[in-house]
N, C-alpha and C positions, 0 to 999 in steps of 0.2 A: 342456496341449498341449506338444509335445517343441518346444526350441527350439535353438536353435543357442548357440554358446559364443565369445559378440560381450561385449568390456567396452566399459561405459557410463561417461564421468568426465562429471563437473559440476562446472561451474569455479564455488562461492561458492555460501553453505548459505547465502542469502535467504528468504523466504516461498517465492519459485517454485521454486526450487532444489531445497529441503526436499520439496516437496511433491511432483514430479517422481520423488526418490528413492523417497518412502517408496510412490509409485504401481509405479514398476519394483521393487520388493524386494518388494510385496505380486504383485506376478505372475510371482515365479521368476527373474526378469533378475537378470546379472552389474553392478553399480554401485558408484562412489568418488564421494565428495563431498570436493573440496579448498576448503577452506573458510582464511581468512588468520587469520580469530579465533585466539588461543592456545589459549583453553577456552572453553568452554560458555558462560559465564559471563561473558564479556568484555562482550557487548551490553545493559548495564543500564536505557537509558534509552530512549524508545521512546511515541508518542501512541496513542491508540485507536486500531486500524483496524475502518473498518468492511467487511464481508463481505457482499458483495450475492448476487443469486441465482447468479451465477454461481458466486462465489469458494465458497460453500457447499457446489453441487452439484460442483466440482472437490474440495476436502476429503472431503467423504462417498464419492465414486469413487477417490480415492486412498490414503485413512487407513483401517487396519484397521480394523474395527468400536468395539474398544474406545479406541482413541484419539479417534475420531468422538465417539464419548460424552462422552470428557475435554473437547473441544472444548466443546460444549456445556454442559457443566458450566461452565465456565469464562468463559464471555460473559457480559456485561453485562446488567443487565434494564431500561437504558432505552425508550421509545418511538422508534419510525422515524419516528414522522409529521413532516414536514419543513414548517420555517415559514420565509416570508418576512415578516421585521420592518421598520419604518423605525428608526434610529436613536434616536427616542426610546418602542423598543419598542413602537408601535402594529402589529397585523396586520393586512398587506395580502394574505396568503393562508395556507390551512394546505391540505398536501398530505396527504392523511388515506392511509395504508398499514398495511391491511387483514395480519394475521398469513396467514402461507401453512400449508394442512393437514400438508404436511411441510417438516421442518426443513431439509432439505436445499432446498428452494426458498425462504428466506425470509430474510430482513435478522437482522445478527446483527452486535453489537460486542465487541469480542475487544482486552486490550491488545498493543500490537504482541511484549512478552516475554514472556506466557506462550500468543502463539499458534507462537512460535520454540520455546517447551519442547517444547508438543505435538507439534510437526514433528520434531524432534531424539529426540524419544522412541523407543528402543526401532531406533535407526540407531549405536550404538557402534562396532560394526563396520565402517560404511559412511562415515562422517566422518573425515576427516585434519584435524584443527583446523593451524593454525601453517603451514599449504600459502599461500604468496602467489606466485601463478601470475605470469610473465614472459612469458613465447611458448611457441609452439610452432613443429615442424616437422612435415613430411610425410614417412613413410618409404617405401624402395622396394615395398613390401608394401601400401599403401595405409593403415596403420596412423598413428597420430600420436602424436607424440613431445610430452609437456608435461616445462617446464623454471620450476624455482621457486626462488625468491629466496636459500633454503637452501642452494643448490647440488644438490639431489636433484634427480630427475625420474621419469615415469612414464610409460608407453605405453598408448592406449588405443584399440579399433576405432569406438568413439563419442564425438565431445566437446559436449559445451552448453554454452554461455558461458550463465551464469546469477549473470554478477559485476556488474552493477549499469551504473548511469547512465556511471559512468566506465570501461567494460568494456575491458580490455586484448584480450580475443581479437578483441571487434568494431575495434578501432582497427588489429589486423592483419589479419583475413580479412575484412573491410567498412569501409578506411579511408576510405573516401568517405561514410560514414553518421554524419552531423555533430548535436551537441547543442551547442547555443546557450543564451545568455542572453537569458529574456526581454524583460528591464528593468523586471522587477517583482520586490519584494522583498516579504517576510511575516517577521513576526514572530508566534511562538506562545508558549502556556504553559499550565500547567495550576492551575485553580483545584480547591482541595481542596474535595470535597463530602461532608459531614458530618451529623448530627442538624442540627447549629446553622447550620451555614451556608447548608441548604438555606432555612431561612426567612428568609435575607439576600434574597433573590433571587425574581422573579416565576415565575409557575410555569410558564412557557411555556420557561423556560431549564432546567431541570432535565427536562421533558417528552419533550425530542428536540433531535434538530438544527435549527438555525435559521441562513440566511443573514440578515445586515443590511446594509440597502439605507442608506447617509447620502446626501445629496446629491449626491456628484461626488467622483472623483476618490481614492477609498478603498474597500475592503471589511470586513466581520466577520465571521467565522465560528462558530458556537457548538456544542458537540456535547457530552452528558452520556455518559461513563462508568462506570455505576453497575453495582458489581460486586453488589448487594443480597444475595442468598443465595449465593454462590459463594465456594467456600470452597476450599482445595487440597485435593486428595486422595488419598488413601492407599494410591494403587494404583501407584508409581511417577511419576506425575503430579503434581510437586510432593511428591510423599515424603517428599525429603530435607531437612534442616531450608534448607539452604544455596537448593533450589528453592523454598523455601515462602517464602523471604524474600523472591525475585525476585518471587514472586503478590502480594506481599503491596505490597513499592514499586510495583508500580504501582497498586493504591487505586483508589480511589472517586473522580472529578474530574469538570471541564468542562473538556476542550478550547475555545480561544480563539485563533483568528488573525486578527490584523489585517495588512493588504496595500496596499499602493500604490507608485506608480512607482518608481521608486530615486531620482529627483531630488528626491524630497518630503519625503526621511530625509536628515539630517543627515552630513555626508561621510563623517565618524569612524566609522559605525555598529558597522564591523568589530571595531575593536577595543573596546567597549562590553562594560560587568559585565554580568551578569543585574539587577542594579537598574536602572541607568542603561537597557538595555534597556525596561524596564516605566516607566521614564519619561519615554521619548522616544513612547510607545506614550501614557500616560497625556494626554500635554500635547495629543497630536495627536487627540486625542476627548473633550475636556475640556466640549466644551457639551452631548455625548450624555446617554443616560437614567441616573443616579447609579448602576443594575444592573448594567448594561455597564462601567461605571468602575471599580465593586467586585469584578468579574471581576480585571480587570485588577489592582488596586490589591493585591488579597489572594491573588496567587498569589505561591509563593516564588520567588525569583529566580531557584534554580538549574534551574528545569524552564521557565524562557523563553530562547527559541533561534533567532537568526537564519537564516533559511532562504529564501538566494537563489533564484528559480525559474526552470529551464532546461528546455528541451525538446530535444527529439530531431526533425529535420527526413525525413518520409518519403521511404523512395527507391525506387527502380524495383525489379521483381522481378530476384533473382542467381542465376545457379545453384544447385539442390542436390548438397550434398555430405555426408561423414560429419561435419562439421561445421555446428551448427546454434546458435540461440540462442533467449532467453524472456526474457519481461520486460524492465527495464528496460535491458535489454545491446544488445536492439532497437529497443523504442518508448518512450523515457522521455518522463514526461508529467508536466504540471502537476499538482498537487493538488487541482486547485482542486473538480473533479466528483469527488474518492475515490475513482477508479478504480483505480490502478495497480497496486493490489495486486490486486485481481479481475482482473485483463487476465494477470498474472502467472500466479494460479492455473489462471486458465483457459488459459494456455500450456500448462501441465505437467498439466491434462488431457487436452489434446488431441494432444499431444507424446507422453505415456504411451500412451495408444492406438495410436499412429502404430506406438513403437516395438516395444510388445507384437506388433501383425499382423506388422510386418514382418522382426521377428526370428525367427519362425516360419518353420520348414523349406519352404523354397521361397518365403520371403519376399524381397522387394528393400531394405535399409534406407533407401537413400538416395531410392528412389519415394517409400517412406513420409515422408520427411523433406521429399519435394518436397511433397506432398499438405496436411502439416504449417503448413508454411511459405506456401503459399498461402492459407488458409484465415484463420493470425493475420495475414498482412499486412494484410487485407482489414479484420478488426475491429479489430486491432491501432492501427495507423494512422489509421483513423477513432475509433479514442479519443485519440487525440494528436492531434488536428484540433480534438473538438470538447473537449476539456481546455483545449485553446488559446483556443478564443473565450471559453471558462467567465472564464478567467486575464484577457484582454483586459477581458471585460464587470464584472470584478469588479472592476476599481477603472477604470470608462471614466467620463474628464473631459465627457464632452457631457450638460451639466445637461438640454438639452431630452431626453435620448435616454435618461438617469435617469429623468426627472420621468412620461416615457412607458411606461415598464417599468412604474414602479408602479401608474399608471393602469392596464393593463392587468393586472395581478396584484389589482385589487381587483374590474375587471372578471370575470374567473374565479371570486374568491372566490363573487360572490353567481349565478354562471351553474354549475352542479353539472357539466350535458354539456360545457362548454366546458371547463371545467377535467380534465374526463375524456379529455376530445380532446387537450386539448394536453399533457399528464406524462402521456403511456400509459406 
């Protein structure tokens, strides 16, 4: 379909960013990704993300067919089945999750840099690496005017703030849409998973992800990403020796996060090594199961990382304009549920839609953008709501309000309907 000759800029080649473009480039749209990275290559470090139905069926709708494949190729072949532990590793439930007939509706672990390859693949043209976006203005043409750090600028009929949790365009065209500190802090890292080291460890760690319930006032989180037959490949995707080596650091591992208040961690935290890190982690689970220690105890220092946790506060519906945003520039959210990046993807599927119809001769862009933006505030927001209790309940001090959670997780275990009813 003929469309009109509207440019699209994206402010920040993120997950949702990436994804957005490579949705508008596969449907004929005019699009620039101003991205601050220098190169390609600057984002080296990075945990597993996992890709839920959503984040999937956005990828397969937006990535050409053969990138879709690479995607796939390239994911983990751990288990989704999700366990709730007690600290000393007993199960008080296992969420059994059944593989879906297609790929594109099914749970799928990807490390967070070579799902940035896949995304970046095959958009050369379309990324301005070195762009660190400042403001913008409005011009009398209805067009907007973007101004960067560089001293350059660029004019575009479309802009998406797709720059992240600390979003400069949301802090000028929604300075009133505020991201707070929780008062919870986590600390992660990644334990290397090998031949040998898998026999370190119970097999329920290696199997899937697993939340740990200890008594009060803490959480743990566990997540295998096992790369098993994935390999880089030869088609562009990893190619290059230089990609094949980004495939390759991120490896075989368990992600491990432990969390609790901020007042529970020691003042200094901030400025803490990656050792000292893994020891102020170690000492404060020290009566837990020796597995969970060994976690901890034998991941290298430099892949543990403090990581303060802030949310984004929902606000009322704003007008639509040719100014719009995705992900985290709008609803930054806790970790704690693995959403953010699926809420992301599924912006810039449904953002890609919006602008595809509306770009079309005799289309309204800014309708579409209203249409857009109604739709994620609605799920958007309500995944920053319930991220937020996820964050509160994962390290909540009320022993009796603990001791009842588990009770009722061992209840489900042995009730099949009941547990069916409650994790639909």
């Amino acid at each position: 379909m003929t469309t009109q000759t509207k440019h699209i800029a994206i402010i920040g080649g993120g997950v949702g960013g990436l994804c957005l473009a490579q949705g508008l480039r596969k449907a004929g749209l005019d699009v620039t990704v101003y991205e601050r990275d220098r190169t390609p290559s600057d984002r080296l470090q990075g945990y597993r993300v996992h890709i839920d139905p959503h984040g999937a069926r956005a990828l397969h709708d937006c990535l050409p067919a053969p990138l879709w494949q690479a995607f796939l190729d390239t994911t983990g072949r751990g288990g989704q089945d999700f366990g709730f532990l007690t600290e000393r590793l007993r199960t008080l439930a296992l969420l059994e999750t059944p593989a879906a007939a297609d790929a594109a509706d099914d749970h799928h672990s990807v490390s967070r840099i070579t799902l940035r390859q896949v995304l970046l693949s095959g958009l050369d043209d379309v990324v301005r690496f070195g762009k660190t976006y400042e403001r913008y203005e409005r011009l009398p043409d209805g067009r907007v005017r973007l101004f960067f750090a560089d001293g350059t600028d660029a004019t575009a009929d479309i802009v998406v703030a797709a720059d992240g949790g600390n979003s400069r365009v949301r802090k000028q065209y929604l300075p009133h849409a505020e991201r707070v500190d929780t008062g919870i802090t986590t600390l992660a890292g990644k334990f290397p998973l090998t031949a040998e080291t898998r026999k370190l460890l119970t097999p329920r760690l290696v199997e899937g992800p697993n939340n740990v319930i200890p008594p009060q006032g803490m959480g743990f989180f566990t997540a295998p990403h096992d790369l098993g037959a994935a390999t880089a490949r030869d088609d562009g995707i990893g190619g290059t020796e230089q990609e094949g080596a980004l495939m390759d650091n991120a490896g075989s591992y368990i992600l491990w996060a432990f969390g609790a208040t901020s007042g529970r961690f020691p003042s200094n935290l901030s400025g803490m090594t990656g050792e000292q890190l893994k020891a102020t982690v170690a000492d404060m689970i020290a009566s837990w199961h020796p597995d969970l220690r060994r976690l901890v105890d034998l991941s290298h220092p430099d892949t543990v990382t403090l990581l303060p946790i802030r949310t984004s506060i929902p606000i009322e519906p704003w007008p639509a304009s040719t100014i719009t945003l995705l992900g985290d520039a709008i609803h930054s959210m806790t970790p704690m549920r693995g959403i953010g990046a699926n809420t992301a993807l599924r912006d810039a599927r449904l953002l890609c839609a919006a602008l595809t119809a509306g770009l079309t001769i005799g289309g309204d862009p800014v309708a579409a953008i209203a249409r857009y933006e109604a739709e994620m505030r609605e799920y958007g927001f309500a995944a920053v709501r319930d991220s937020l209790r996820s964050a509160e309940q994962f390290i909540g001090d009320n022993r009796a309000a603990r001791a009842g959670f588990k009770t009722f997780l061992r209840v489900v275990q042995h009730v099949p309907a009941l547990k069916a009813k409650v994790f639909s």
